[in-house]
C-alpha positions in Angstrom: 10.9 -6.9 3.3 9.2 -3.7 4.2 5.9 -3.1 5.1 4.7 -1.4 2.1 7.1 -3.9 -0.3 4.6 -6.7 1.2 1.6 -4.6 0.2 3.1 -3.9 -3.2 3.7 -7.5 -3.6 0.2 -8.4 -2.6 -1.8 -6.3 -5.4 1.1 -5.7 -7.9 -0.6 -8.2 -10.1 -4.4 -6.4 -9.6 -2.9 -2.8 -10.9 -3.2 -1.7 -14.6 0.0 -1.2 -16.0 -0.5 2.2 -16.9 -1.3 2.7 -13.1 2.3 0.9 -11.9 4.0 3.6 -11.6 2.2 6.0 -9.4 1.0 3.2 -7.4 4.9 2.3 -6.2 5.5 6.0 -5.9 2.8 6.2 -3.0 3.2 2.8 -1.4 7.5 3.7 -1.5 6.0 6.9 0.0 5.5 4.4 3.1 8.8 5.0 4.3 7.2 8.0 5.8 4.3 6.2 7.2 7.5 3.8 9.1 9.4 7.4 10.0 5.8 7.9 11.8 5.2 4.6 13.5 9.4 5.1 14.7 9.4 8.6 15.8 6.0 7.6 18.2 7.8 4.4 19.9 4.8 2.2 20.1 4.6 -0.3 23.1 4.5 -4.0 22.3 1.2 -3.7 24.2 -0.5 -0.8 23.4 -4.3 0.1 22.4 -4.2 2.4 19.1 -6.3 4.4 17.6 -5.9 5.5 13.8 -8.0 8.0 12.5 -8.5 7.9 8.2 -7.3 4.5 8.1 -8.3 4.7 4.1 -7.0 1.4 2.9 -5.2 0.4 5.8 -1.5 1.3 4.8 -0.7 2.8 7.7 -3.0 0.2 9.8 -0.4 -2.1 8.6 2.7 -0.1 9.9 1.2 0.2 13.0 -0.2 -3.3 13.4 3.2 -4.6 12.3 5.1 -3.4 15.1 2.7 -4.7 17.8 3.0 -8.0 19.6 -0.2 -8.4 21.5 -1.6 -4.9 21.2 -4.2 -3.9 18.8 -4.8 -0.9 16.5 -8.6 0.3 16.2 -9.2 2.1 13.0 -11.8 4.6 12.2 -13.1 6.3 8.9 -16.2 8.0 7.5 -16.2 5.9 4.5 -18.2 2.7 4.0 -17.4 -1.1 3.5 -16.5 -1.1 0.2 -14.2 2.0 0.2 -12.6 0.9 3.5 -13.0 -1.8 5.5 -12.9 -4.7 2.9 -9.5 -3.3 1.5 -7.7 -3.1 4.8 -9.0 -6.6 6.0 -7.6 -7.9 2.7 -4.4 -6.3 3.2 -4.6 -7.4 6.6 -4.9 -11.2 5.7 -2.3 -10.6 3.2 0.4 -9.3 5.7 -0.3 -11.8 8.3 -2.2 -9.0 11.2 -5.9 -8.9 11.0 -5.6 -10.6 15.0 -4.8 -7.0 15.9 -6.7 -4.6 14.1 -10.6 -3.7 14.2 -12.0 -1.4 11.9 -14.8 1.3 12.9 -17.4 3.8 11.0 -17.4 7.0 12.5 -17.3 10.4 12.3 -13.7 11.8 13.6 -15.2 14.9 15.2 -17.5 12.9 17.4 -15.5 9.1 18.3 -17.5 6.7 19.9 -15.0 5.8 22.8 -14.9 7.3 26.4 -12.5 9.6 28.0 -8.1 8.3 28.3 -8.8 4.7 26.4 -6.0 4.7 24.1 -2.3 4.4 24.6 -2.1 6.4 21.2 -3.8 8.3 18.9 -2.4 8.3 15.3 -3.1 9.9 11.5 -1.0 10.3 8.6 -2.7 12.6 5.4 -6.0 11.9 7.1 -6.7 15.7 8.3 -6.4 16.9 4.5 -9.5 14.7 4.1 -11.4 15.9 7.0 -10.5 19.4 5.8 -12.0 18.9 2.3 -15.6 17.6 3.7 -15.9 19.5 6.9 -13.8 22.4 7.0 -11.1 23.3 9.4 -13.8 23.8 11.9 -13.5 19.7 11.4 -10.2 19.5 11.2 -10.1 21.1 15.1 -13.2 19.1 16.1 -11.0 16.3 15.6 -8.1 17.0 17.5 -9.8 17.9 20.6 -11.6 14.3 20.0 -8.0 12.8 19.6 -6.7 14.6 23.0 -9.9 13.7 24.4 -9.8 9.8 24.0 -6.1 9.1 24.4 -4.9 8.4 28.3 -2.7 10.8 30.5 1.0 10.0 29.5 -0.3 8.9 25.9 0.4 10.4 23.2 -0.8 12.2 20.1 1.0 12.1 16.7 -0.9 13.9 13.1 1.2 13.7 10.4 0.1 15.6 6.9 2.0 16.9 4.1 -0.8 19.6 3.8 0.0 22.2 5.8 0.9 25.7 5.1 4.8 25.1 5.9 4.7 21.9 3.9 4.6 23.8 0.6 7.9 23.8 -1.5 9.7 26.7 -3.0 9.8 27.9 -7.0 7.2 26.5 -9.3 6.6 23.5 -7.1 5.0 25.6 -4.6 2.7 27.2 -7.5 1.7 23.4 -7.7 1.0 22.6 -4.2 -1.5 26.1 -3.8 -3.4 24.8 -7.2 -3.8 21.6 -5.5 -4.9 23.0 -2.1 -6.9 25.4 -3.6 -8.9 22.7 -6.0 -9.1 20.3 -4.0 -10.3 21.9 -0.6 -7.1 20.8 1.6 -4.9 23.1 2.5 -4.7 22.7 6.2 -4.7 25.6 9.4 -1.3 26.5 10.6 0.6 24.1 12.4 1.0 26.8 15.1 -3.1 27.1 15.0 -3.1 23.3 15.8 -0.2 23.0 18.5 -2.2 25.9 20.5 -5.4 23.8 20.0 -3.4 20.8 21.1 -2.2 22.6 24.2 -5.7 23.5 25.0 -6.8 20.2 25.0 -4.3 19.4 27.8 -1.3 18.3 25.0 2.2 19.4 25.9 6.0 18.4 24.7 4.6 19.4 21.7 7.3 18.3 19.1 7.4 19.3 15.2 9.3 17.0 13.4 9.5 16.7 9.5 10.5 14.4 6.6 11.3 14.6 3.2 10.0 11.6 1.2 12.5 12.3 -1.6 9.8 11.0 -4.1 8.3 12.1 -7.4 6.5 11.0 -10.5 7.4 11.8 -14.1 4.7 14.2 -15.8 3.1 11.6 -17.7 2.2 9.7 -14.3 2.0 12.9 -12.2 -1.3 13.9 -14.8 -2.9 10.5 -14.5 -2.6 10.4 -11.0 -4.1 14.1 -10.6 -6.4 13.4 -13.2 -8.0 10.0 -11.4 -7.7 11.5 -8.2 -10.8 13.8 -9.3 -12.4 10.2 -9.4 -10.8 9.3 -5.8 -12.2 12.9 -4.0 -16.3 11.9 -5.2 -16.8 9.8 -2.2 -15.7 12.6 -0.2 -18.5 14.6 -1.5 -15.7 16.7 -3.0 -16.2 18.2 -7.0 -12.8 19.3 -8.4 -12.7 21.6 -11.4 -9.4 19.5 -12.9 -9.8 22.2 -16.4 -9.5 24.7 -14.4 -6.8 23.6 -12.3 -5.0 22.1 -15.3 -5.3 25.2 -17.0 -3.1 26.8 -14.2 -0.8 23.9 -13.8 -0.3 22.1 -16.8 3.2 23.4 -18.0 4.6 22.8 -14.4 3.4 19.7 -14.5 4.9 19.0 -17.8 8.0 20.5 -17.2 8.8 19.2 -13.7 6.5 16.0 -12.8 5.2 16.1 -9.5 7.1 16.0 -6.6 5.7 14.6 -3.1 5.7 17.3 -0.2 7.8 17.0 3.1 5.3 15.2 6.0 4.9 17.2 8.8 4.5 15.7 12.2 2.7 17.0 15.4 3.9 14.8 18.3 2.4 15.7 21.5 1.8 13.7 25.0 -1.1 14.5 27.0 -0.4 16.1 30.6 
């Protein structure tokens, strides 16, 4: 059973059944997340750090594929967003020995010069983009080339960058989206050079398609809560306005999930 299957399994029960649907979509949407954990080859051993850990999915990827290392896990958001979710899920899959979970801000980490054997992140620099900007987005990549070791390596995966957007009427979609919600992302070429300048070099950009999508019904009740989703973030979305621009897209065509884009880099 995969990763995400266990998690699915674990709070299948706790989800309305109006929400099933969407909720399977993202967590199948894990696949990606395993692509991620894959295409950085983690050591049996090593010390990771995830940034945006959110409600741990990833944290349990990475975690999973450990045998005595650990994965340290760091978000701006509080107990009740974060860290109680992720030591649930934790318990649930069997791997809260190796994990600890940290508040912090990602442009400033609390941790000294080369400690990690990795630094990891998956959708979390869309976030960082909606509440501090792309001046935060940079911030924390330098912090990210700052803390891992020499030889280590640096891997930030989004499906929010410029080249992530699909062609036709689904890329009408994925601007609204951007635009209303505050996270479309710099270039990837504007982040590689930061990388490199932050002593990051075999700079690889790999990419993957999910192949998922929701049907229109769930696509608009998934847009439509995650208004709710984006107030922790401090972030006010104008959904009748953006429905206004999107609605017969939606309608017509469902949503479909972008192709992740991965920045895999190791540190000089």
């Amino acid at each position: 059973m995969e990763v995400w299957e266990k998690i699915y399994s674990a709070i299948k029960d706790r989800i309305k059944e109006e929400d099933r649907a969407f909720e399977r979509a993202y967590l199948r949407f894990g696949e990606a997340r395993r692509w991620l954990v894959e295409q950085v080859n983690l050591g049996p051993h090593w010390l990771v750090l995830e940034i945006g850990y959110g409600q741990g999915y990833l944290t349990m990827e990475l975690a999973s594929a450990l045998k005595t290392g650990e994965v340290i896990g760091i978000d701006l958001l509080g107990e009740e967003s974060t860290i109680r979710v992720t030591r649930w899920f934790a318990n649930q899959i069997g791997v809260k020995q190796r994990i600890a979970l940290v508040t912090s801000n990602s442009t400033k980490l609390p941790f000294k010069e080369e400690t990690f054997d990795t630094v990891v992140s998956f959708l979390a620099l869309q976030d960082i983009r909606k509440t501090m900007g792309s001046e935060g987005v940079l911030a924390t990549v330098a912090e990210a080339c700052r803390i891992v070791k020499k030889e280590g390596t640096i891997a930030m995966a989004d499906d929010s960058f410029p080249s992530c957007r699909p062609k036709g009427d689904k890329g009408m979609l994925f601007d609204a989206i951007k635009c209303h919600w505050h996270s479309l992302l710099p270039s990837t070429e504007e982040i590689i050079e930061h990388m490199e300048r932050n002593g990051i070099s075999k700079i690889k950009v790999l990419s993957y398609d999910p192949k998922e999508s929701l049907p229109p019904k769930d696509a608009e009740r998934e847009l439509r809560l995650s208004v709710e989703w984006m107030k922790p973030f401090g972030v006010e979305v104008d959904f009748e306005g953006f429905w206004k621009e999107v609605s017969q897209i939606v309608k017509d065509q469902g949503r479909v999930f972008n192709q992740v884009i991965l920045l895999l880099g190791t540190k000089a």
